[in-house]
N, C-alpha and C positions, 0 to 999 in steps of 0.2 A: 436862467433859461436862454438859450442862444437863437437868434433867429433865425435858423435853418432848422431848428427842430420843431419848433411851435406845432406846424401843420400835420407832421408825424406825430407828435401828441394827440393834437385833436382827433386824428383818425385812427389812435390808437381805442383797440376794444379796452383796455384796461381803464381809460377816461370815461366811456361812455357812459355813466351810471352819474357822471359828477365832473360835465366839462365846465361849468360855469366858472372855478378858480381858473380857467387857463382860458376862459374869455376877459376875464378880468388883467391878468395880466397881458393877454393882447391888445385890449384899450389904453394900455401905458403914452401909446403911440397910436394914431390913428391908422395910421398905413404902415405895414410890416415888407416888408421885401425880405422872402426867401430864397436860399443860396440859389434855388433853379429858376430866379428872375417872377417867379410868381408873386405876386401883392396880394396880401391880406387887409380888408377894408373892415374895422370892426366898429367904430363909433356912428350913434344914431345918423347926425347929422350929414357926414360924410357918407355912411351906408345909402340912406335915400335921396342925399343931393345923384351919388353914380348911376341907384338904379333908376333914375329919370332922363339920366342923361343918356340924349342920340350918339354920342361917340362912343361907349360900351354896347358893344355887341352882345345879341346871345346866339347869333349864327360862330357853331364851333369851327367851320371851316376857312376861318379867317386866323387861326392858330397854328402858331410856327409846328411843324415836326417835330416831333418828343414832347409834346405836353398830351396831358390826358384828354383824350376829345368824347362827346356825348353826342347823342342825336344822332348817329351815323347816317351816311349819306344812303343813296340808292344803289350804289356799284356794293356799300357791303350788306347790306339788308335786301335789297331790291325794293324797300320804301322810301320815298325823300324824308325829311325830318317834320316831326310834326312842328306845331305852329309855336311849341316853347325855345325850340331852338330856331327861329326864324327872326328877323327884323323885318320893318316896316319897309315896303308896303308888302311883302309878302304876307307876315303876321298878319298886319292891319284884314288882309281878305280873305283867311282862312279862319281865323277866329272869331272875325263879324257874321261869317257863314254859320260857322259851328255854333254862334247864341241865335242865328235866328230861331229854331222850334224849341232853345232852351230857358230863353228869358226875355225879358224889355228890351225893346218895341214891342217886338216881333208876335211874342207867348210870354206875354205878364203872368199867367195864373199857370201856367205847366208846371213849377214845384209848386205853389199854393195847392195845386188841386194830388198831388202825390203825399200830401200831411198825412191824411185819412188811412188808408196802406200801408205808408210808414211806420204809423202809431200802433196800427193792427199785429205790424210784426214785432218793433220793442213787446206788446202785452202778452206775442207767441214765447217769444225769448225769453222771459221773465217767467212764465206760465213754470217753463220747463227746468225752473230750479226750485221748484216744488220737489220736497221729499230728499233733495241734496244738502251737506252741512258743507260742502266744499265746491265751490266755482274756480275756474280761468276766467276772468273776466276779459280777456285779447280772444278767445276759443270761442266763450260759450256767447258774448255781448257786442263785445266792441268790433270782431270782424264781420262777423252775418251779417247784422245790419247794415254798414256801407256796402256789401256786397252786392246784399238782394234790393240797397237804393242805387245802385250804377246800373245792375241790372237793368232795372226795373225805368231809366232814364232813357238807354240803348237801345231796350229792345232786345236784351240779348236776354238767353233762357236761363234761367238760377239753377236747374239742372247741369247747366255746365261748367258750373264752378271749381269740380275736381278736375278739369283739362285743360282752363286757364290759371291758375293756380299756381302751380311753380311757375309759368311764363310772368306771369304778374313778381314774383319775387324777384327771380332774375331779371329782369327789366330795372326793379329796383334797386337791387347791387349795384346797375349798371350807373345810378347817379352819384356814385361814388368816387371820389376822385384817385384811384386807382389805375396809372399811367395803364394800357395794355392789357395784359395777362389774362388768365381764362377767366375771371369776373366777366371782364367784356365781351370773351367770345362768345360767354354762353347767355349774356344779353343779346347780342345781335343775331344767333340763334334762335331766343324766345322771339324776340320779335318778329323773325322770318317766319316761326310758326305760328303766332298769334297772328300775324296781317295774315296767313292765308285761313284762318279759323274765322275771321272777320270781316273776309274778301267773301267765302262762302256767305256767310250770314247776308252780306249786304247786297249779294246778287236774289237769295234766296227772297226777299225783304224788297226787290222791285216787282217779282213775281205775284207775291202776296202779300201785300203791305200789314204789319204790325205795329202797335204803339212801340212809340220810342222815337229820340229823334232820329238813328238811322234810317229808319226806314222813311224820317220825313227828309232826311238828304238826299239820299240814294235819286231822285231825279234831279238833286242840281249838278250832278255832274257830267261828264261826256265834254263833246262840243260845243261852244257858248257856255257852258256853267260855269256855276262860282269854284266849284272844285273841278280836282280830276279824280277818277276813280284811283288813285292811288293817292290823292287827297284825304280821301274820306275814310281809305283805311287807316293812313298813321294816323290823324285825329281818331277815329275810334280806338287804338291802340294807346294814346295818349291819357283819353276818357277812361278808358277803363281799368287802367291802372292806376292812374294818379286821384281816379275821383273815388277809390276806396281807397288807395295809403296811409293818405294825410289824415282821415277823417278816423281812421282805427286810430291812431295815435292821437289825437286828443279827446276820442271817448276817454283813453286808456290811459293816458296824462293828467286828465282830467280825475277822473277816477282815484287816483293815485295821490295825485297832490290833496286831494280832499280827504283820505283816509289818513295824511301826514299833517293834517290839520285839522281835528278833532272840534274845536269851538269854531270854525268855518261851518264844517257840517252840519253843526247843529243848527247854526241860524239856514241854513241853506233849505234844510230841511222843512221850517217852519215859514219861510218868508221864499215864494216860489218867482216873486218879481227881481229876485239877484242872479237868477239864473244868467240872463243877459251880461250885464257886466263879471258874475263871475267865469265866463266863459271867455270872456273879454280876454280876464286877465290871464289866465291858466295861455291864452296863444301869445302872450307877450312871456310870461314866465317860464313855460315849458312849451316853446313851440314845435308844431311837427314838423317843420323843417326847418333844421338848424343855419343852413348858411348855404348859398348859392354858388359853388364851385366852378360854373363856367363861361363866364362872360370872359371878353375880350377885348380891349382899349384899341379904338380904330385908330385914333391921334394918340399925340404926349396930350396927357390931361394932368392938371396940376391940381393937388389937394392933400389942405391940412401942410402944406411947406412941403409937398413932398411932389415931383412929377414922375405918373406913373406912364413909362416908355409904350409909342405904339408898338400893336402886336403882344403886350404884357398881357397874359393871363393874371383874371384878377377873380378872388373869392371877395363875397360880398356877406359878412358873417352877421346875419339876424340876431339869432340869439345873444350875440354878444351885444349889439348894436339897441334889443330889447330893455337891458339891464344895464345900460351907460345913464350914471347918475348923473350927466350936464341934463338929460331929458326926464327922465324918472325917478323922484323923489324915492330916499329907501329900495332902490330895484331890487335887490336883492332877497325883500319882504314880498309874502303873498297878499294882496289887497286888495279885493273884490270891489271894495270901494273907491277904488283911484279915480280919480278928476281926469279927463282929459287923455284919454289913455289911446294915443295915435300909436299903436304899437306897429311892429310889420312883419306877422305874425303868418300874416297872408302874402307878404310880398307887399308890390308897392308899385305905380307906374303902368305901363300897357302891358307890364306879364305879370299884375296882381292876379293871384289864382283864380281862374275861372271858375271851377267848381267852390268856391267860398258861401256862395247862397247856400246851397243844398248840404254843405257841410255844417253852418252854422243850423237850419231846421232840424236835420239829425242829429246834431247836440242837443239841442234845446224839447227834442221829442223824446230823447232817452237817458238824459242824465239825471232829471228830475222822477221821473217813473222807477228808474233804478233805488233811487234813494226812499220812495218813498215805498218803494213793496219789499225793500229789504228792510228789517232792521236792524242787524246788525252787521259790523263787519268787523274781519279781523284780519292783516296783512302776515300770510304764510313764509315772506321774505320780502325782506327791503336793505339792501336795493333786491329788486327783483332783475329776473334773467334778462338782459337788452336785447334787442336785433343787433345784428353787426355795424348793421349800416349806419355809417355816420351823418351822412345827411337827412335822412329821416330817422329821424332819434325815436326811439319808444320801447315800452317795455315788450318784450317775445313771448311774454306769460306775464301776468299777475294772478298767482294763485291767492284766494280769498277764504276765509271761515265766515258764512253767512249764519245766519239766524232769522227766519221768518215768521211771522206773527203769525 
Protein backbone atom coordinates (compact mmCIF):
# COMPACT_ATOMS: atom_id res chain seq x y z
CA UNK A 1 0.00 0.00 0.00
CA UNK A 2 1.61 3.23 -0.90
CA UNK A 3 1.14 6.42 1.00
CA UNK A 4 -0.61 8.50 -1.08
CA UNK A 5 -3.33 6.14 -1.49
CA UNK A 6 -4.23 5.13 2.18
CA UNK A 7 -6.70 8.15 2.43
CA UNK A 8 -8.45 7.29 -1.08
CA UNK A 9 -9.03 3.94 0.39
CA UNK A 10 -10.41 4.90 3.39
CA UNK A 11 -12.91 7.06 1.51
CA UNK A 12 -13.39 4.81 -0.91
CA UNK A 13 -17.34 3.29 -0.79
CA UNK A 14 -15.93 -0.09 -1.55
CA UNK A 15 -13.99 -0.06 2.07
CA UNK A 16 -16.74 1.20 3.83
CA UNK A 17 -18.49 -2.19 5.08
CA UNK A 18 -14.70 -3.21 6.48
CA UNK A 19 -12.10 -0.21 6.92
CA UNK A 20 -10.62 -1.75 9.91
CA UNK A 21 -7.80 -3.95 7.77
CA UNK A 22 -6.61 -0.51 6.36
CA UNK A 23 -6.67 1.20 9.85
CA UNK A 24 -4.55 -1.58 10.72
CA UNK A 25 -2.13 -1.04 8.37
CA UNK A 26 -2.25 2.79 9.02
CA UNK A 27 -1.03 2.13 12.48
CA UNK A 28 2.23 0.50 10.98
CA UNK A 29 3.39 4.17 11.55
CA UNK A 30 1.84 6.42 13.69
CA UNK A 31 1.83 9.50 11.40
CA UNK A 32 1.29 8.95 7.72
CA UNK A 33 2.06 11.86 5.37
CA UNK A 34 0.12 11.82 2.00
CA UNK A 35 1.45 13.00 -1.26
CA UNK A 36 -0.93 16.32 -0.78
CA UNK A 37 1.16 17.12 2.47
CA UNK A 38 -1.93 15.93 4.67
CA UNK A 39 -0.90 13.80 7.92
CA UNK A 40 -2.77 10.97 9.04
CA UNK A 41 -2.68 10.43 12.83
CA UNK A 42 -3.93 6.93 13.63
CA UNK A 43 -2.49 5.54 16.93
CA UNK A 44 -4.40 5.99 20.38
CA UNK A 45 -1.69 7.60 22.08
CA UNK A 46 -0.71 10.09 19.54
CA UNK A 47 -4.55 10.53 18.46
CA UNK A 48 -5.40 12.07 21.94
CA UNK A 49 -2.03 13.60 22.87
CA UNK A 50 -3.12 16.06 19.16
CA UNK A 51 -6.65 16.26 20.06
CA UNK A 52 -5.68 18.01 23.32
CA UNK A 53 -3.27 19.87 21.95
CA UNK A 54 -3.77 24.00 21.55
CA UNK A 55 -1.52 24.11 18.47
CA UNK A 56 -4.18 21.94 16.34
CA UNK A 57 -6.68 23.99 15.12
CA UNK A 58 -10.26 23.09 14.24
CA UNK A 59 -10.82 26.60 12.81
CA UNK A 60 -10.80 25.49 8.89
CA UNK A 61 -9.80 28.99 7.78
CA UNK A 62 -6.32 28.70 8.95
CA UNK A 63 -5.80 26.18 5.86
CA UNK A 64 -3.69 26.74 2.83
CA UNK A 65 -5.95 26.89 -0.51
CA UNK A 66 -6.51 23.60 -2.10
CA UNK A 67 -7.31 21.46 0.81
CA UNK A 68 -10.77 20.55 1.78
CA UNK A 69 -12.30 23.15 4.15
CA UNK A 70 -15.52 22.51 6.43
CA UNK A 71 -17.52 24.82 8.53
CA UNK A 72 -17.80 27.46 5.79
CA UNK A 73 -17.44 30.92 6.78
CA UNK A 74 -20.32 33.67 6.53
CA UNK A 75 -19.40 35.27 2.96
CA UNK A 76 -20.41 31.54 1.71
CA UNK A 77 -23.44 30.59 3.83
CA UNK A 78 -24.09 33.82 5.37
CA UNK A 79 -23.52 31.84 8.82
CA UNK A 80 -20.25 32.05 10.70
CA UNK A 81 -19.03 28.47 11.65
CA UNK A 82 -20.51 26.94 14.36
CA UNK A 83 -18.66 26.28 17.62
CA UNK A 84 -17.02 22.78 16.18
CA UNK A 85 -15.21 24.56 13.77
CA UNK A 86 -14.02 27.32 16.12
CA UNK A 87 -11.11 27.40 18.75
CA UNK A 88 -10.81 28.90 22.08
CA UNK A 89 -11.82 31.54 23.22
CA UNK A 90 -14.53 31.67 20.58
CA UNK A 91 -15.49 27.97 21.13
CA UNK A 92 -14.82 28.23 24.92
CA UNK A 93 -18.29 30.99 24.73
CA UNK A 94 -20.42 29.71 22.20
CA UNK A 95 -20.57 26.37 23.56
CA UNK A 96 -20.65 27.38 27.43
CA UNK A 97 -23.79 29.38 26.03
CA UNK A 98 -25.20 26.54 24.19
CA UNK A 99 -25.01 23.97 27.59
CA UNK A 100 -26.41 26.46 29.64
CA UNK A 101 -30.42 25.36 29.24
CA UNK A 102 -28.88 21.97 28.15
CA UNK A 103 -26.83 20.55 30.97
CA UNK A 104 -24.59 21.04 34.41
CA UNK A 105 -24.39 23.90 36.14
CA UNK A 106 -26.80 25.45 34.50
CA UNK A 107 -30.03 22.55 33.91
CA UNK A 108 -28.71 19.29 35.65
CA UNK A 109 -32.12 17.56 35.27
CA UNK A 110 -33.20 18.78 31.47
CA UNK A 111 -32.27 15.35 29.81
CA UNK A 112 -33.03 13.49 33.15
CA UNK A 113 -36.46 14.79 33.00
CA UNK A 114 -36.83 14.06 28.68
CA UNK A 115 -36.16 9.96 29.80
CA UNK A 116 -39.98 9.69 30.43
CA UNK A 117 -40.99 10.78 26.58
CA UNK A 118 -38.20 9.22 25.24
CA UNK A 119 -39.20 5.84 26.60
CA UNK A 120 -42.80 6.66 25.44
CA UNK A 121 -41.65 6.78 21.94
CA UNK A 122 -39.06 3.70 21.75
CA UNK A 123 -42.49 1.66 23.23
CA UNK A 124 -44.45 3.80 19.98
CA UNK A 125 -41.83 2.51 17.67
CA UNK A 126 -41.81 -0.95 18.88
CA UNK A 127 -45.69 -0.91 19.14
CA UNK A 128 -45.57 -0.53 15.36
CA UNK A 129 -43.81 -3.76 14.31
CA UNK A 130 -46.54 -5.49 15.50
CA UNK A 131 -48.04 -7.68 12.73
CA UNK A 132 -44.67 -7.04 10.60
CA UNK A 133 -42.11 -10.24 10.00
CA UNK A 134 -39.76 -7.79 8.26
CA UNK A 135 -38.09 -4.26 9.75
CA UNK A 136 -35.39 -1.59 8.69
CA UNK A 137 -34.01 -1.05 11.68
CA UNK A 138 -32.12 2.62 10.41
CA UNK A 139 -36.22 3.45 8.93
CA UNK A 140 -38.39 2.01 11.13
CA UNK A 141 -35.88 2.42 14.89
CA UNK A 142 -32.80 3.91 14.93
CA UNK A 143 -33.71 7.24 13.05
CA UNK A 144 -37.11 8.41 14.58
CA UNK A 145 -36.03 8.24 17.66
CA UNK A 146 -32.94 10.69 17.66
CA UNK A 147 -35.01 12.78 15.56
CA UNK A 148 -38.13 13.31 17.66
CA UNK A 149 -35.11 13.45 20.82
CA UNK A 150 -33.31 16.72 18.89
CA UNK A 151 -36.52 17.75 18.18
CA UNK A 152 -37.88 17.53 21.25
CA UNK A 153 -34.22 19.28 22.91
CA UNK A 154 -34.70 22.44 20.27
CA UNK A 155 -37.91 23.01 20.21
CA UNK A 156 -38.36 22.41 16.90
CA UNK A 157 -41.57 20.68 15.56
CA UNK A 158 -41.30 16.70 14.68
CA UNK A 159 -43.76 17.70 11.97
CA UNK A 160 -41.06 19.14 10.19
CA UNK A 161 -38.78 16.45 9.68
CA UNK A 162 -39.69 15.84 5.89
CA UNK A 163 -38.15 19.66 5.26
CA UNK A 164 -35.16 19.30 7.23
CA UNK A 165 -34.26 16.16 6.04
CA UNK A 166 -32.35 16.01 3.05
CA UNK A 167 -30.58 19.50 4.55
CA UNK A 168 -29.55 17.23 7.42
CA UNK A 169 -28.00 14.75 4.89
CA UNK A 170 -26.27 17.18 2.79
CA UNK A 171 -24.88 18.82 5.71
CA UNK A 172 -23.47 15.51 6.44
CA UNK A 173 -21.78 14.62 3.11
CA UNK A 174 -20.53 17.90 3.75
CA UNK A 175 -18.00 16.21 6.61
CA UNK A 176 -16.37 14.59 4.21
CA UNK A 177 -13.23 15.17 3.20
CA UNK A 178 -13.98 15.75 -0.36
CA UNK A 179 -11.77 18.64 -1.77
CA UNK A 180 -14.74 21.05 -3.37
CA UNK A 181 -17.11 19.63 -5.89
CA UNK A 182 -20.99 19.67 -5.48
CA UNK A 183 -21.02 17.43 -2.19
CA UNK A 184 -19.99 20.94 -0.78
CA UNK A 185 -22.06 23.12 -2.69
CA UNK A 186 -24.93 21.57 -1.91
CA UNK A 187 -23.94 21.46 1.89
CA UNK A 188 -23.58 25.20 1.94
CA UNK A 189 -26.84 25.35 0.27
CA UNK A 190 -28.56 23.09 2.84
CA UNK A 191 -27.20 25.17 5.36
CA UNK A 192 -28.21 28.48 3.85
CA UNK A 193 -31.57 26.92 3.84
CA UNK A 194 -31.71 25.21 7.26
CA UNK A 195 -30.23 28.64 9.14
CA UNK A 196 -33.13 30.46 7.36
CA UNK A 197 -35.83 27.57 8.47
CA UNK A 198 -34.09 28.17 11.97
CA UNK A 199 -33.79 31.83 11.85
CA UNK A 200 -37.67 31.74 11.42
CA UNK A 201 -38.17 29.22 14.14
CA UNK A 202 -35.95 31.20 16.61
CA UNK A 203 -37.50 34.73 15.87
CA UNK A 204 -41.04 32.87 15.94
CA UNK A 205 -39.72 31.36 19.66
CA UNK A 206 -38.95 35.16 21.19
CA UNK A 207 -42.58 35.97 20.31
CA UNK A 208 -44.06 32.86 22.04
CA UNK A 209 -41.63 31.09 23.91
CA UNK A 210 -41.55 27.04 23.60
CA UNK A 211 -39.72 24.31 25.42
CA UNK A 212 -36.56 23.58 23.99
CA UNK A 213 -33.35 25.24 24.50
CA UNK A 214 -33.86 27.65 21.57
CA UNK A 215 -36.25 29.30 22.78
CA UNK A 216 -34.35 29.48 26.30
CA UNK A 217 -31.46 31.21 23.96
CA UNK A 218 -33.20 33.35 21.74
CA UNK A 219 -32.78 36.26 24.56
CA UNK A 220 -29.16 35.85 25.13
CA UNK A 221 -28.55 37.19 22.03
CA UNK A 222 -28.53 40.88 20.35
CA UNK A 223 -26.33 43.58 22.10
CA UNK A 224 -24.52 42.54 25.29
CA UNK A 225 -25.37 38.77 24.90
CA UNK A 226 -23.50 35.77 25.01
CA UNK A 227 -24.41 35.02 21.33
CA UNK A 228 -25.35 36.97 18.14
CA UNK A 229 -28.33 36.08 16.43
CA UNK A 230 -26.38 34.58 13.86
CA UNK A 231 -24.81 32.65 16.68
CA UNK A 232 -27.70 30.89 17.70
CA UNK A 233 -28.58 29.94 14.17
CA UNK A 234 -25.43 27.96 13.22
CA UNK A 235 -25.33 26.32 16.72
CA UNK A 236 -28.89 25.33 16.21
CA UNK A 237 -27.91 24.14 12.60
CA UNK A 238 -25.03 22.24 14.27
CA UNK A 239 -27.63 20.73 16.97
CA UNK A 240 -29.59 19.56 14.92
CA UNK A 241 -27.90 17.68 12.57
CA UNK A 242 -25.21 16.39 14.48
CA UNK A 243 -27.46 15.58 17.65
CA UNK A 244 -29.40 12.87 15.41
CA UNK A 245 -26.33 11.43 13.00
CA UNK A 246 -24.08 10.04 15.40
CA UNK A 247 -26.80 8.63 17.62
CA UNK A 248 -28.77 6.69 14.46
CA UNK A 249 -25.46 5.06 13.82
CA UNK A 250 -24.85 3.57 16.97
CA UNK A 251 -28.46 2.43 17.64
CA UNK A 252 -27.73 0.81 14.17
CA UNK A 253 -24.01 -0.36 15.00
CA UNK A 254 -25.17 -1.41 17.87
CA UNK A 255 -27.75 -3.37 16.75
CA UNK A 256 -25.80 -4.97 14.16
CA UNK A 257 -22.71 -5.90 15.94
CA UNK A 258 -25.14 -7.65 18.44
CA UNK A 259 -26.94 -9.63 15.68
CA UNK A 260 -22.94 -10.62 14.49
CA UNK A 261 -22.59 -11.92 17.95
CA UNK A 262 -25.17 -14.22 18.95
CA UNK A 263 -23.76 -15.50 22.56
CA UNK A 264 -23.43 -11.47 23.38
CA UNK A 265 -27.12 -11.33 22.82
CA UNK A 266 -28.04 -13.75 24.62
CA UNK A 267 -26.33 -12.64 27.80
CA UNK A 268 -27.37 -9.14 27.02
CA UNK A 269 -30.65 -10.20 26.98
CA UNK A 270 -30.81 -11.73 30.39
CA UNK A 271 -28.29 -9.56 32.32
CA UNK A 272 -29.90 -5.75 31.55
CA UNK A 273 -26.79 -4.12 33.90
CA UNK A 274 -24.15 -4.80 30.54
CA UNK A 275 -26.07 -2.51 28.85
CA UNK A 276 -23.54 0.27 29.99
CA UNK A 277 -20.44 -1.19 29.16
CA UNK A 278 -21.77 -2.91 26.22
CA UNK A 279 -22.61 0.33 24.70
CA UNK A 280 -19.25 1.38 25.86
CA UNK A 281 -17.70 -0.99 23.71
CA UNK A 282 -19.71 -1.10 20.36
CA UNK A 283 -18.46 3.24 20.38
CA UNK A 284 -14.78 2.02 20.70
CA UNK A 285 -15.43 -0.81 18.30
CA UNK A 286 -17.85 0.57 15.68
CA UNK A 287 -17.79 4.08 16.21
CA UNK A 288 -20.05 6.62 14.72
CA UNK A 289 -17.43 8.66 13.69
CA UNK A 290 -14.82 7.34 12.28
CA UNK A 291 -11.85 9.95 12.22
CA UNK A 292 -11.70 13.68 12.25
CA UNK A 293 -10.67 15.12 8.97
CA UNK A 294 -10.24 18.73 9.73
CA UNK A 295 -8.02 20.02 12.10
CA UNK A 296 -4.95 22.12 11.23
CA UNK A 297 -1.28 22.30 12.89
CA UNK A 298 -0.76 26.19 13.91
CA UNK A 299 3.10 25.34 14.71
CA UNK A 300 5.77 22.24 13.43
CA UNK A 301 4.38 19.84 16.18
CA UNK A 302 6.53 16.98 16.45
CA UNK A 303 5.25 13.29 17.17
CA UNK A 304 5.88 9.73 17.17
CA UNK A 305 9.67 10.99 15.39
CA UNK A 306 7.75 12.50 12.89
CA UNK A 307 7.20 16.77 12.63
CA UNK A 308 4.15 17.57 11.34
CA UNK A 309 4.71 21.14 9.23
CA UNK A 310 2.53 24.29 10.31
CA UNK A 311 -0.51 24.85 8.21
CA UNK A 312 -0.40 20.74 7.56
CA UNK A 313 -3.86 19.49 7.43
CA UNK A 314 -4.08 16.68 9.71
CA UNK A 315 -6.88 13.64 10.16
CA UNK A 316 -7.03 12.44 13.53
CA UNK A 317 -8.32 8.62 12.80
CA UNK A 318 -10.53 7.39 16.02
CA UNK A 319 -11.45 4.38 14.74
CA UNK A 320 -8.14 3.23 13.97
CA UNK A 321 -6.65 4.85 17.15
CA UNK A 322 -9.88 2.73 19.11
CA UNK A 323 -8.42 -0.71 18.06
CA UNK A 324 -4.34 0.02 18.45
CA UNK A 325 -3.37 -2.89 20.49
CA UNK A 326 -0.46 -0.76 22.61
CA UNK A 327 -4.04 0.54 24.37
CA UNK A 328 -6.60 -2.21 23.95
CA UNK A 329 -5.89 -5.66 24.71
CA UNK A 330 -7.43 -8.10 21.60
CA UNK A 331 -9.03 -4.68 19.90
CA UNK A 332 -9.99 -6.38 17.27
CA UNK A 333 -12.48 -8.62 19.63
CA UNK A 334 -15.87 -7.58 20.79
CA UNK A 335 -15.80 -7.39 24.64
CA UNK A 336 -18.38 -5.95 26.61
CA UNK A 337 -16.36 -6.77 29.44
CA UNK A 338 -13.24 -4.76 28.81
CA UNK A 339 -11.51 -3.05 31.93
CA UNK A 340 -10.78 0.26 31.54
CA UNK A 341 -12.14 1.15 28.24
CA UNK A 342 -11.05 5.05 27.65
CA UNK A 343 -12.06 4.77 24.11
CA UNK A 344 -12.60 8.08 21.90
CA UNK A 345 -15.50 7.05 20.67
CA UNK A 346 -16.88 10.48 21.41
CA UNK A 347 -13.85 12.47 20.72
CA UNK A 348 -11.73 13.75 23.34
CA UNK A 349 -10.62 17.22 24.78
CA UNK A 350 -12.90 20.64 24.45
CA UNK A 351 -14.64 19.26 21.19
CA UNK A 352 -15.64 15.80 22.95
CA UNK A 353 -19.16 15.74 21.44
CA UNK A 354 -21.43 17.76 23.14
CA UNK A 355 -24.51 15.92 22.52
CA UNK A 356 -22.81 12.43 24.13
CA UNK A 357 -25.23 12.59 27.35
CA UNK A 358 -28.33 12.56 25.40
CA UNK A 359 -26.86 10.00 23.04
CA UNK A 360 -25.73 7.74 25.56
CA UNK A 361 -29.76 7.92 27.34
CA UNK A 362 -31.13 7.18 23.83
CA UNK A 363 -29.05 4.13 23.70
CA UNK A 364 -29.53 2.92 26.87
CA UNK A 365 -33.54 3.69 26.57
CA UNK A 366 -33.86 1.58 23.18
CA UNK A 367 -31.48 -0.93 22.80
CA UNK A 368 -32.49 -2.98 25.70
CA UNK A 369 -36.40 -2.52 24.96
CA UNK A 370 -35.61 -3.46 21.37
CA UNK A 371 -34.19 -6.64 22.42
CA UNK A 372 -36.28 -7.54 24.78
CA UNK A 373 -39.85 -7.03 22.75
CA UNK A 374 -38.32 -8.70 19.77
CA UNK A 375 -37.44 -12.10 19.88
CA UNK A 376 -36.07 -12.87 17.24
CA UNK A 377 -33.76 -11.69 14.65
CA UNK A 378 -32.57 -12.60 11.51
CA UNK A 379 -29.89 -10.34 9.37
CA UNK A 380 -31.50 -9.86 5.59
CA UNK A 381 -27.79 -8.88 4.37
CA UNK A 382 -24.50 -8.48 5.84
CA UNK A 383 -22.68 -6.49 5.18
CA UNK A 384 -25.61 -4.56 4.80
CA UNK A 385 -26.14 -1.27 2.43
CA UNK A 386 -23.58 1.63 4.17
CA UNK A 387 -24.06 5.47 3.79
CA UNK A 388 -21.58 6.82 1.64
CA UNK A 389 -20.14 8.98 4.11
CA UNK A 390 -16.92 8.05 5.36
CA UNK A 391 -16.76 9.90 8.29
CA UNK A 392 -19.97 8.95 9.82
CA UNK A 393 -19.69 5.29 9.11
CA UNK A 394 -23.12 3.30 9.37
CA UNK A 395 -25.37 1.19 7.95
CA UNK A 396 -28.22 3.16 5.27
CA UNK A 397 -30.53 0.01 5.94
CA UNK A 398 -30.43 -2.98 7.98
CA UNK A 399 -33.03 -4.95 6.87
CA UNK A 400 -34.08 -7.57 9.72
CA UNK A 401 -36.59 -10.83 9.98
CA UNK A 402 -38.24 -10.38 13.32
CA UNK A 403 -40.23 -12.75 15.32
CA UNK A 404 -42.48 -11.60 18.16
CA UNK A 405 -43.87 -13.28 20.98
Amino acid sequence: MTLGTISAQITDYANRADPYPLFAELRKQPVTREDDGTYLVSTYYEVKSLANDPRLSNDTSNRSPGYARFGKTEEDTGLPPSFIFTDPPEHDRLRNTANRPFGPPHSPRFLHDLRGDLAKVVTELLDAFEGKDQVDIVDDFAYPLPVTAICRVLGVPREDEPRFHGWADALASGVDPHPGGSGQEQADTARQAMGAYLSDLIDASRRHPRPGILSALAPETGPGGSMTPADLVATAVLLLVAGHETTVNLITNTTLTLLRHPDILRRFRHEPDLATPLIEEVLRYEPPVQFVPWTTALADIDVADTTIPKGSPVWLMLAAANRDPRRFEDPDRFMPERQDNQHLGFYTGIHYCFGAPLARIEAHLALPELFRRVEDFRLLEDPPPYRANAVLRGPRHLPVAISLP
